[in-house]
PADRENDREN-822206 format. One record per residue (C-alpha): residue number from 0; residue in three letters; chain; x negated, y negated, z. Coordinates in Angstrom, 1 decimal. Layout:
N
PT nudren vexgu vovex      X      Y      Z
PT    NUM   Ala     A      X      Y      Z
...
END
This chain:
135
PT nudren vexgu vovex      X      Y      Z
PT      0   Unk     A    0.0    0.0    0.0
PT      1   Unk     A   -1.4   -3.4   -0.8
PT      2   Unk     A   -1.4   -6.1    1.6
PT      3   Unk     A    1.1   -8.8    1.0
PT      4   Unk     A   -1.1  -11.3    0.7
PT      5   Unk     A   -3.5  -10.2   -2.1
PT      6   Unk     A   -0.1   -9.4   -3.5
PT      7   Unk     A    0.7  -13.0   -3.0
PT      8   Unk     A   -2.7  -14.6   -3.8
PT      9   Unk     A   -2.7  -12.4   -7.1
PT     10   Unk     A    0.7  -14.1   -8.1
PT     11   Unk     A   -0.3  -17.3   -7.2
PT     12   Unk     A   -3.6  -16.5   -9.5
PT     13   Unk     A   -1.4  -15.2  -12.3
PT     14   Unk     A    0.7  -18.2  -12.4
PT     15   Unk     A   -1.8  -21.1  -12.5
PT     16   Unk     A   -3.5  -19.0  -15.7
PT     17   Unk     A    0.0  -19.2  -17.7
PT     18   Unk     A    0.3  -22.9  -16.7
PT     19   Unk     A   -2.8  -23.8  -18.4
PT     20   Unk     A   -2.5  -21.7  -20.8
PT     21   Unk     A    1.2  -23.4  -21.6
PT     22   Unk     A   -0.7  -26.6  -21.2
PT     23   Unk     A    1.0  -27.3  -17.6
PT     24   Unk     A   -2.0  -28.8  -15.9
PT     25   Unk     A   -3.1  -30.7  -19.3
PT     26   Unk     A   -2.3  -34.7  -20.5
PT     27   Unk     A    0.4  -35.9  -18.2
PT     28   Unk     A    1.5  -38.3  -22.0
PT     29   Unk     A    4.4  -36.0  -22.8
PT     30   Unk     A    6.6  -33.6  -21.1
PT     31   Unk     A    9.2  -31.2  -23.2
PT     32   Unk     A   12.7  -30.1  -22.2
PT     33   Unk     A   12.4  -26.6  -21.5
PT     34   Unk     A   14.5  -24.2  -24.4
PT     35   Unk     A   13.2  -23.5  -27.6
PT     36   Unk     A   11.5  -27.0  -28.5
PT     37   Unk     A    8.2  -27.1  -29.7
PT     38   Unk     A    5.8  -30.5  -29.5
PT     39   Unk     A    4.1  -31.5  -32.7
PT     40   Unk     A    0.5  -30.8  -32.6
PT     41   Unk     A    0.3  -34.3  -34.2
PT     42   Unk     A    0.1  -37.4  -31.8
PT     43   Unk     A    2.6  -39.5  -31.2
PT     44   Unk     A    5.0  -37.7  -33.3
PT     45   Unk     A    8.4  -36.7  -32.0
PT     46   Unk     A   10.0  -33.3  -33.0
PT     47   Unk     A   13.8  -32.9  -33.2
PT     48   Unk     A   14.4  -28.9  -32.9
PT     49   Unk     A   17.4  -27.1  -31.8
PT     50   Unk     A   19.5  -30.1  -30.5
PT     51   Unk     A   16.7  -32.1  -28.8
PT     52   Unk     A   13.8  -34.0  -28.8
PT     53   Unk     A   10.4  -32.6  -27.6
PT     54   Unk     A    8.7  -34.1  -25.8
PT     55   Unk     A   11.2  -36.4  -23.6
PT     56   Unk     A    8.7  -38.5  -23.0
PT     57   Unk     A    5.5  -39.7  -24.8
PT     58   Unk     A    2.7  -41.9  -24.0
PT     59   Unk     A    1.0  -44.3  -26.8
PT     60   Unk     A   -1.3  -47.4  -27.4
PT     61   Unk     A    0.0  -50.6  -28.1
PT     62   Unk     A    0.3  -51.3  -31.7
PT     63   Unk     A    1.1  -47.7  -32.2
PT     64   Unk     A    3.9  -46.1  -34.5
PT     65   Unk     A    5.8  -42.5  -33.6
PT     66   Unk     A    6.9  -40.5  -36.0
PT     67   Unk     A    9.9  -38.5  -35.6
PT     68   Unk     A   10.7  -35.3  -37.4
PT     69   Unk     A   13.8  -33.8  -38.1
PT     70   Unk     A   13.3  -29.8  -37.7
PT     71   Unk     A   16.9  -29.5  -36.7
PT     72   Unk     A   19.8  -28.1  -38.8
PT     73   Unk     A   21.8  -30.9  -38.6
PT     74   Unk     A   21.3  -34.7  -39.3
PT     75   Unk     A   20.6  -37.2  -36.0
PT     76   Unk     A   20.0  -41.0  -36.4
PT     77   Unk     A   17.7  -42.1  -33.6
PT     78   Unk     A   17.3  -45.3  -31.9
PT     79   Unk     A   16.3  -47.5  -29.5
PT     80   Unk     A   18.3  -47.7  -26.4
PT     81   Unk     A   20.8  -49.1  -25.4
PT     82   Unk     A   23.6  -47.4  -27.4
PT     83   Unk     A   25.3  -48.6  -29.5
PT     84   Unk     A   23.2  -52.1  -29.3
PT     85   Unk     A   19.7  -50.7  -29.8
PT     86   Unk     A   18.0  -53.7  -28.6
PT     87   Unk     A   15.4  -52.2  -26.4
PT     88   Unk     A   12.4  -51.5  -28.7
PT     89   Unk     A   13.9  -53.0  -32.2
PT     90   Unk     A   10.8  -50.5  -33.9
PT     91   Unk     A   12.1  -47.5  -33.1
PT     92   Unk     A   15.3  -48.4  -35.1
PT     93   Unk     A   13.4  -48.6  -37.8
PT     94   Unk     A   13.3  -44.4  -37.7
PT     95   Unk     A   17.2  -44.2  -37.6
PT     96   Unk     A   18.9  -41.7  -40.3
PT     97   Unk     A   17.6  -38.1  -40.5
PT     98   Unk     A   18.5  -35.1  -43.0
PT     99   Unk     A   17.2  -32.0  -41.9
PT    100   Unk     A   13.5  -31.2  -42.8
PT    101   Unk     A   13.1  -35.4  -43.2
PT    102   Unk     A   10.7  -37.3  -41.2
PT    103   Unk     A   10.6  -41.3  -40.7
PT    104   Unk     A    8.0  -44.2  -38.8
PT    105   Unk     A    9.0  -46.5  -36.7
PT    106   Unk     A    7.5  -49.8  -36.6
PT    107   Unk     A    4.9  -50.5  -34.4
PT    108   Unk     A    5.2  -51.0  -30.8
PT    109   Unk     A    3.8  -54.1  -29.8
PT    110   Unk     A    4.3  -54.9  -26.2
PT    111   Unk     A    3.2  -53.1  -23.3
PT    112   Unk     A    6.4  -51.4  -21.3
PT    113   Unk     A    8.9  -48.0  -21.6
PT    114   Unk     A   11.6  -47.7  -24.7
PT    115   Unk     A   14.4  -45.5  -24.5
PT    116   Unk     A   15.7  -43.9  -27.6
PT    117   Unk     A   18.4  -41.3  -28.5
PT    118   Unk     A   20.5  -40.2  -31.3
PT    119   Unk     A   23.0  -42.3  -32.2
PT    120   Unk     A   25.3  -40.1  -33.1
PT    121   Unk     A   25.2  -38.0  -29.7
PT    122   Unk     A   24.5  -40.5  -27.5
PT    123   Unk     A   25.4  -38.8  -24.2
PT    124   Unk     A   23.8  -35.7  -24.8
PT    125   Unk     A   20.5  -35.8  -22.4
PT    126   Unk     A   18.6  -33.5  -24.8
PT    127   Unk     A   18.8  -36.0  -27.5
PT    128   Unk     A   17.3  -39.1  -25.3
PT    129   Unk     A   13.6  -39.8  -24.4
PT    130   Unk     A   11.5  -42.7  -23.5
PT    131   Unk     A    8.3  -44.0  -24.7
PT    132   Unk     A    5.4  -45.8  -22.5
PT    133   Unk     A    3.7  -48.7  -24.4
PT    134   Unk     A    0.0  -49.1  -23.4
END
């Protein structure tokens, strides 16, 4: 019988290796709902996949653009928040309609602070919505 806590200590062990290997103690920039969503190897680039955005939340430098890619089925229209005046960050409006398979720029982000966006054609749904730091 094994004592309970090498039994614990190996579990502990096990689960900090899958956390870095998932990239859970890497860049703190982004962070991804959890379903099947998978980030864009490219920075500063938004993925759309399977009714939400990944990652949530994204970190970038001012003067940057992010791109957002439709890999969804369905069309979305993203923009700045708030809905429906998307007044926050006016650049990320400049992303808005989406076909499947289509990607779009948004303008660049000039000013250092956090943008909301979402889809403005599901505006509620919390998958759909993320912010963006300016820095």
């Amino acid at each position: 019988m094994i004592p309970t806590t090498v039994v614990r200590l190996a579990t502990a062990a096990a689960m900090a290796a899958a956390m870095a290997a998932c990239g859970g103690s890497g860049s703190s920039s982004t962070t991804s709902p959890t379903g099947g969503c998978t980030p864009s190897s490219n920075p500063n680039t938004i993925v759309i996949q399977n009714n939400q955005v990944c990652p949530q939340t994204l970190t970038v430098a001012i003067g940057s653009q992010v791109t957002f890619v439709n890999n969804d089925s369905r069309v979305h229209m993203m923009d700045s928040d708030p809905h429906p005046e998307h007044t926050d960050c006016p650049a990320l409006n400049d992303v808005g309609f989406l076909n499947p398979g289509q990607s779009r720029t948004s303008g660049n982000l000039l000013v250092a602070r956090r943008c909301g966006f979402h889809d403005h054609n599901s505006p509620d749904t919390a998958s759909l919505k993320g912010t963006i730091t300016i820095q």
